[in-house]
Each structure stands twice: as C-alpha cells, then as structure tokens.
PyMOL commands that place a pseudoatom at each C-alpha (Angstrom):
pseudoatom trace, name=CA, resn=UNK, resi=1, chain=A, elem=C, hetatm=0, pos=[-128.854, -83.956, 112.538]
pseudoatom trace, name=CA, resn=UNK, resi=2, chain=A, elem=C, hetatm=0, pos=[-131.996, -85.162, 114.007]
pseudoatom trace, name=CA, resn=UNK, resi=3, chain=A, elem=C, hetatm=0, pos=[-135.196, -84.818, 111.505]
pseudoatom trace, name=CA, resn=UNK, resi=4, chain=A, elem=C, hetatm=0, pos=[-133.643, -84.834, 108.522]
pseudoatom trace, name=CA, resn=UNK, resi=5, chain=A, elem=C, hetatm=0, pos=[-135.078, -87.597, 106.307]
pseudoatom trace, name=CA, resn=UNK, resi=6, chain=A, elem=C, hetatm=0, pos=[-132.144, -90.237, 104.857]
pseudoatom trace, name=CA, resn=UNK, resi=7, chain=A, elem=C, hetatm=0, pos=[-133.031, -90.003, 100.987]
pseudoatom trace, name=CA, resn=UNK, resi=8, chain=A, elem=C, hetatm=0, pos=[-132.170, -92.323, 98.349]
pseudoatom trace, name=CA, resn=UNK, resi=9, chain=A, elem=C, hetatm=0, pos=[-130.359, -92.169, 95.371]
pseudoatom trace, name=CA, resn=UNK, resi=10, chain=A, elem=C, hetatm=0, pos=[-132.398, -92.340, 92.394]
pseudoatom trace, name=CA, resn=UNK, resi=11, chain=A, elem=C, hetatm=0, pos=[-131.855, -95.094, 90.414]
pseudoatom trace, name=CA, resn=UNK, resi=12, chain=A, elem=C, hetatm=0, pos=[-131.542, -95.484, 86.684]
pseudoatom trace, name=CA, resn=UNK, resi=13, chain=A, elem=C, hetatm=0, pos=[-134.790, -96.626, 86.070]
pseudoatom trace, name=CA, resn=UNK, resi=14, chain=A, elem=C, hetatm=0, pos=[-135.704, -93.507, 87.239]
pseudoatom trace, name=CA, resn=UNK, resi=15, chain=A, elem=C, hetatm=0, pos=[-132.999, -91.436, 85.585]
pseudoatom trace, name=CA, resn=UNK, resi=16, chain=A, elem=C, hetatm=0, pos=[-134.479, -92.901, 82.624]
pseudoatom trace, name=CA, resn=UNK, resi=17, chain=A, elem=C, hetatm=0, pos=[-138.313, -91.631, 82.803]
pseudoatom trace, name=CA, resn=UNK, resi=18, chain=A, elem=C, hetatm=0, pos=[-137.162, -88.153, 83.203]
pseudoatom trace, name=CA, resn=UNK, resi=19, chain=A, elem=C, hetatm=0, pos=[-134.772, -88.371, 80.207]
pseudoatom trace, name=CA, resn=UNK, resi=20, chain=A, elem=C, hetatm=0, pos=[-137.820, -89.494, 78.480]
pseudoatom trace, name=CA, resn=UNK, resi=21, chain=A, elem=C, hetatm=0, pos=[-139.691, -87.104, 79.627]
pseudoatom trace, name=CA, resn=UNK, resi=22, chain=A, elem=C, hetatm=0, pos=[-137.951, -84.724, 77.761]
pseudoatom trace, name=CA, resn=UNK, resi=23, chain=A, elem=C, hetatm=0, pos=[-138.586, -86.044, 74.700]
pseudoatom trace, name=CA, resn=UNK, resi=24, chain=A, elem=C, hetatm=0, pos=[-142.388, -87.306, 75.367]
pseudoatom trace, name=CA, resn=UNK, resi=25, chain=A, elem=C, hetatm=0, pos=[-145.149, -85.815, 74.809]
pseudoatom trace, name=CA, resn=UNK, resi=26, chain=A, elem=C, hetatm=0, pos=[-146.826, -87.066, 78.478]
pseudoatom trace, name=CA, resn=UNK, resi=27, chain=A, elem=C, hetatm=0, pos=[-146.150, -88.791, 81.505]
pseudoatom trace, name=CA, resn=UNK, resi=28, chain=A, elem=C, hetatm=0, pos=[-147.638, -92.384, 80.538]
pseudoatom trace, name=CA, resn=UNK, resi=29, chain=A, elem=C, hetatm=0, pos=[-145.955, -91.711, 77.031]
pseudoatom trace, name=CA, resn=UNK, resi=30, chain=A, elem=C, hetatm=0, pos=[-142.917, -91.397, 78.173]
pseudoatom trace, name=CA, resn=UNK, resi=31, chain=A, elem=C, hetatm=0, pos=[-143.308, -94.580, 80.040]
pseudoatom trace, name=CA, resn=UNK, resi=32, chain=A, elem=C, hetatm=0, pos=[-144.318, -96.736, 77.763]
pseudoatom trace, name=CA, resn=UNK, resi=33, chain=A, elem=C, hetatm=0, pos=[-141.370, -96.021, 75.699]
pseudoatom trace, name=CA, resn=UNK, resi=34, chain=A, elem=C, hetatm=0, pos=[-139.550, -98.031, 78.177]
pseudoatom trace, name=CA, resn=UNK, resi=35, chain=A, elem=C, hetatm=0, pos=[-142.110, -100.494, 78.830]
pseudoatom trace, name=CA, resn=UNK, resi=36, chain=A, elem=C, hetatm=0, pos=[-143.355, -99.768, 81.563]
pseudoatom trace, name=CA, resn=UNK, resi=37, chain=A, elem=C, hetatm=0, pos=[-147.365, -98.983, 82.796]
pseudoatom trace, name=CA, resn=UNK, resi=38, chain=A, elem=C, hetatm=0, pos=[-148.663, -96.361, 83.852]
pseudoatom trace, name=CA, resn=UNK, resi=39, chain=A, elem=C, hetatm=0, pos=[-148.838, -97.094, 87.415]
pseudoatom trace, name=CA, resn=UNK, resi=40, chain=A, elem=C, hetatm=0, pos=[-145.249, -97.950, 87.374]
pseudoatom trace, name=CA, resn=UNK, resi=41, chain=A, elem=C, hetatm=0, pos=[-144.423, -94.532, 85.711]
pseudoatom trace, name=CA, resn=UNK, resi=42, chain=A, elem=C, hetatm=0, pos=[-146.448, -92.190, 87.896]
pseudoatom trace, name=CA, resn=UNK, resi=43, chain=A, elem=C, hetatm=0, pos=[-145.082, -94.192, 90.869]
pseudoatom trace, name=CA, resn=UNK, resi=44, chain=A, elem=C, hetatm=0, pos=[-141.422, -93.964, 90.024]
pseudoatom trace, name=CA, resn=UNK, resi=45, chain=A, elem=C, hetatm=0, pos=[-141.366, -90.308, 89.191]
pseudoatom trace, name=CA, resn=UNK, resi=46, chain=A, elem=C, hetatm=0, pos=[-142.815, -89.716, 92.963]
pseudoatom trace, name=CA, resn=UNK, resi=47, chain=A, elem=C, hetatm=0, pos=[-139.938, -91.804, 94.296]
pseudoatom trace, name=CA, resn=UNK, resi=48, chain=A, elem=C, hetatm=0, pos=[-137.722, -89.476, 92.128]
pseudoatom trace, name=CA, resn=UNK, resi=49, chain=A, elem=C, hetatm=0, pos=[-139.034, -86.615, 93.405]
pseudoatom trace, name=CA, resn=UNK, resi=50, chain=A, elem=C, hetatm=0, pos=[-139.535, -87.114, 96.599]
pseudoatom trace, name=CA, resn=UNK, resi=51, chain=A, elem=C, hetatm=0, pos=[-136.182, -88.549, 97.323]
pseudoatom trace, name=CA, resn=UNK, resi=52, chain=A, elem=C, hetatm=0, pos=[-134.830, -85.280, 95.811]
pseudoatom trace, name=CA, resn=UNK, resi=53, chain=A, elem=C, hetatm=0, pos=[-137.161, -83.362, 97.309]
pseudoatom trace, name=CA, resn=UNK, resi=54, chain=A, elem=C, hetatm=0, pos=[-137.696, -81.067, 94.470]
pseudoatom trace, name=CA, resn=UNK, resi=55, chain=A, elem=C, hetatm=0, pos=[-140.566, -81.391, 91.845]
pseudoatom trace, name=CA, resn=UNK, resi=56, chain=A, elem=C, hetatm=0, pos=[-138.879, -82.200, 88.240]
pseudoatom trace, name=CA, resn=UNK, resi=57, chain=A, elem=C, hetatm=0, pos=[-142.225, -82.021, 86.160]
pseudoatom trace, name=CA, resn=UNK, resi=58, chain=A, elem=C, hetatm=0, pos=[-144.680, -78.995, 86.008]
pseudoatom trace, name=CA, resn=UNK, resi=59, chain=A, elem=C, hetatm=0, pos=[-147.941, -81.591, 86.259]
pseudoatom trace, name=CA, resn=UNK, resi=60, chain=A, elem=C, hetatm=0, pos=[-150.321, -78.601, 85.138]
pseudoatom trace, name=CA, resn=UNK, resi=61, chain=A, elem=C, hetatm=0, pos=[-148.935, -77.492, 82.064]
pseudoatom trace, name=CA, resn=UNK, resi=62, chain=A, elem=C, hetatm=0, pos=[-150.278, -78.980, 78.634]
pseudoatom trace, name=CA, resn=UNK, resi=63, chain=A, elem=C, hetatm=0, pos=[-148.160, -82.269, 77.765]
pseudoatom trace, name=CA, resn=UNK, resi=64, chain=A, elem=C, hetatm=0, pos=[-145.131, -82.618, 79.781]
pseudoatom trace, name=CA, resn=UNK, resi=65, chain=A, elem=C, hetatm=0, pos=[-143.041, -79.194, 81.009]
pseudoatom trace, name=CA, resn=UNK, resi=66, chain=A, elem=C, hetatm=0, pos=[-140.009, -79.397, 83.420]
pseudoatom trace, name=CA, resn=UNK, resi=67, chain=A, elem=C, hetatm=0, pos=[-139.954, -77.541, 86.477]
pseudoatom trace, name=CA, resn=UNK, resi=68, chain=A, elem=C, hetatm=0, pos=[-136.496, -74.900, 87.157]
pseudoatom trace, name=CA, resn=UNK, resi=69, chain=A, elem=C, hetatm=0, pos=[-134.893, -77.628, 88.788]
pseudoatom trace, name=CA, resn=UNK, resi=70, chain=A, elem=C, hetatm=0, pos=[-135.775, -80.594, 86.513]
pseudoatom trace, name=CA, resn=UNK, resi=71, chain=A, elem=C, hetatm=0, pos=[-134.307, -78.484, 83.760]
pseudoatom trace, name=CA, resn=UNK, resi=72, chain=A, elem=C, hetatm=0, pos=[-131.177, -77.824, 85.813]
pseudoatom trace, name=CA, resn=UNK, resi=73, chain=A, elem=C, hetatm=0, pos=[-130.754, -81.326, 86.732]
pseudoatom trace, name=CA, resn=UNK, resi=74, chain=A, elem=C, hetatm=0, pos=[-131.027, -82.546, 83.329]
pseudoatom trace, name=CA, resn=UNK, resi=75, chain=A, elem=C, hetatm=0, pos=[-127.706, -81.816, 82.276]
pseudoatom trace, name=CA, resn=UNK, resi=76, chain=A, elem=C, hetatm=0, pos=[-126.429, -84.208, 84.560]
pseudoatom trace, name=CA, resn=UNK, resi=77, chain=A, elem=C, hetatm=0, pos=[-128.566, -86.811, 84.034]
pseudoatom trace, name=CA, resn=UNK, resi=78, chain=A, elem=C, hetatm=0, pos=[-127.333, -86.749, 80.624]
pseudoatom trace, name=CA, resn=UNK, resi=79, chain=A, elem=C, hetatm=0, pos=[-123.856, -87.062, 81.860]
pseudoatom trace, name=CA, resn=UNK, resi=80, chain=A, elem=C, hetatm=0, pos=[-124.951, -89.880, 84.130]
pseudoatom trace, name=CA, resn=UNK, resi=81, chain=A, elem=C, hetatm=0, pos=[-125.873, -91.874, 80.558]
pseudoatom trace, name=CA, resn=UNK, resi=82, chain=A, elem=C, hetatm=0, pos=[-123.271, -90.827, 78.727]
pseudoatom trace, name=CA, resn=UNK, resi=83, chain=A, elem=C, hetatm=0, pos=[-120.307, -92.122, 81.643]
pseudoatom trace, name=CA, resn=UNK, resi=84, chain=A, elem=C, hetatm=0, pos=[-122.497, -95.803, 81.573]
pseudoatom trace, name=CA, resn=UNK, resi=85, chain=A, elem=C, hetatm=0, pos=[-121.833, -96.019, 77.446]
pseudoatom trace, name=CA, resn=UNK, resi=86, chain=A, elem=C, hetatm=0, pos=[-118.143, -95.279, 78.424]
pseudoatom trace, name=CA, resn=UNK, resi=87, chain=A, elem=C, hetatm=0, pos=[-118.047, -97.584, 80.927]
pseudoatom trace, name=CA, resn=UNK, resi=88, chain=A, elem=C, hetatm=0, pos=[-119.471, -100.458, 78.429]
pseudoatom trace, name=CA, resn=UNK, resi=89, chain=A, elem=C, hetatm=0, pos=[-117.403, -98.808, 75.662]
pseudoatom trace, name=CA, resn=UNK, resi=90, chain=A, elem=C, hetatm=0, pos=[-113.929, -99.476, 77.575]
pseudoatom trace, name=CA, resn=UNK, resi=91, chain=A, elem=C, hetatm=0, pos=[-115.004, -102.835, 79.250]
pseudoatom trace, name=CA, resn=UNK, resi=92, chain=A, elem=C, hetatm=0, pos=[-115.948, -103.985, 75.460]
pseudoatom trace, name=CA, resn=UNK, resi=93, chain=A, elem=C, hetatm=0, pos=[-112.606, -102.774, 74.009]
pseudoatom trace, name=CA, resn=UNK, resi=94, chain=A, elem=C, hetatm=0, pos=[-111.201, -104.310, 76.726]
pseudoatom trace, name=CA, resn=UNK, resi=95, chain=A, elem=C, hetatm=0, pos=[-113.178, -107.619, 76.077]
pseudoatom trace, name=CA, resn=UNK, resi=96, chain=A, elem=C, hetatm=0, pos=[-111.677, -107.783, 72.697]
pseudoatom trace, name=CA, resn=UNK, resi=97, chain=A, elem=C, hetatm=0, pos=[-107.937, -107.347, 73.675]
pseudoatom trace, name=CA, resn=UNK, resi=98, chain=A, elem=C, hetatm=0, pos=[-108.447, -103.935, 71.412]
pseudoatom trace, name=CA, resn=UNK, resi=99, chain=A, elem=C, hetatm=0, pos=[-106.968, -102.155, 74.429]
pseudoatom trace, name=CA, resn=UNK, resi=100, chain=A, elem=C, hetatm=0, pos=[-103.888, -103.264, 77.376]
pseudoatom trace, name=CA, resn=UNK, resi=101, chain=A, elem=C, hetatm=0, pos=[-100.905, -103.682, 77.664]
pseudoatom trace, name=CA, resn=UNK, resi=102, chain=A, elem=C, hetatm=0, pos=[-98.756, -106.462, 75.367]
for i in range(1, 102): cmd.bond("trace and resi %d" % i, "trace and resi %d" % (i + 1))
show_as sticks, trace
zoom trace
C-alpha cells in the first residue's frame, strides 16, 4: 500500500460547517453561524475536503451549491448529528434514574 496518503477523519467541527452550509447562504455565512471567522471556515472546509478527497462545495456557483458527492454525503452527516442527540438523550435519562434497572 505504498503512496496512499493516511487521511483523517473529519471531525465535528467540520461536520458542522457543511451542515451549515446547507442552510447558508455563503461560505463565511455559514461560519459565522457557529462562531467562527472566516479564515477558520475556509480553512476547515479544505481539511474536510481534502481528507476526503472529494470536493463537497461547488465554489463557482452563486451563494453556496453542493457538489454530487457533498449532496450524497449529506445524508449521513445528518445521521452523524442525529446518533450524538441520542447519545446525550440516553446518558440524560440515564442521569435522572428515568431509565435502568430497579
């Protein structure tokens, strides 16, 4: 397996921007509705991309557009969110003796 280039996860930071993405109405727009600047925003959807090697956001289309693959990977990103509120659901009910076993 020589020359193939270890890439990382993204993380949920990351996971994040795109959602928002979806919804903005630009790149910097869509990262300052999670605080962060715009250098911070233009450098963590790079990271994303690059370390899935597949462009997510069509950069030359008016406002923000996702790419084939951004579009199919969305789906899962949503599912990615949507397993963390579980995860805080449960450990809440859990938290509050609303769940286990007497």
């Amino acid at each position: 397996m020589a020359g193939r280039q270890r890439r990382n996860p993204p993380t949920l930071k990351q996971l994040e921007l795109l959602l928002a993405l979806e919804k903005a109405d630009g790149i910097s727009s869509a990262g300052r509705a999670l605080g962060m600047t715009a250098s911070a925003t233009s450098h963590a959807l790079r990271a994303l991309e690059s370390n899935l090697g597949v462009q997510l956001i069509d950069r030359n289309a008016s406002g923000v557009e996702l790419t084939f693959a951004g579009k199919q990977v969305m789906p899962h990103v949503r599912d990615v969110f949507s397993a963390l509120n579980l995860v805080q659901s449960v450990a809440q009910s859990g938290a509050k003796l609303e769940t286990g076993i007497l």
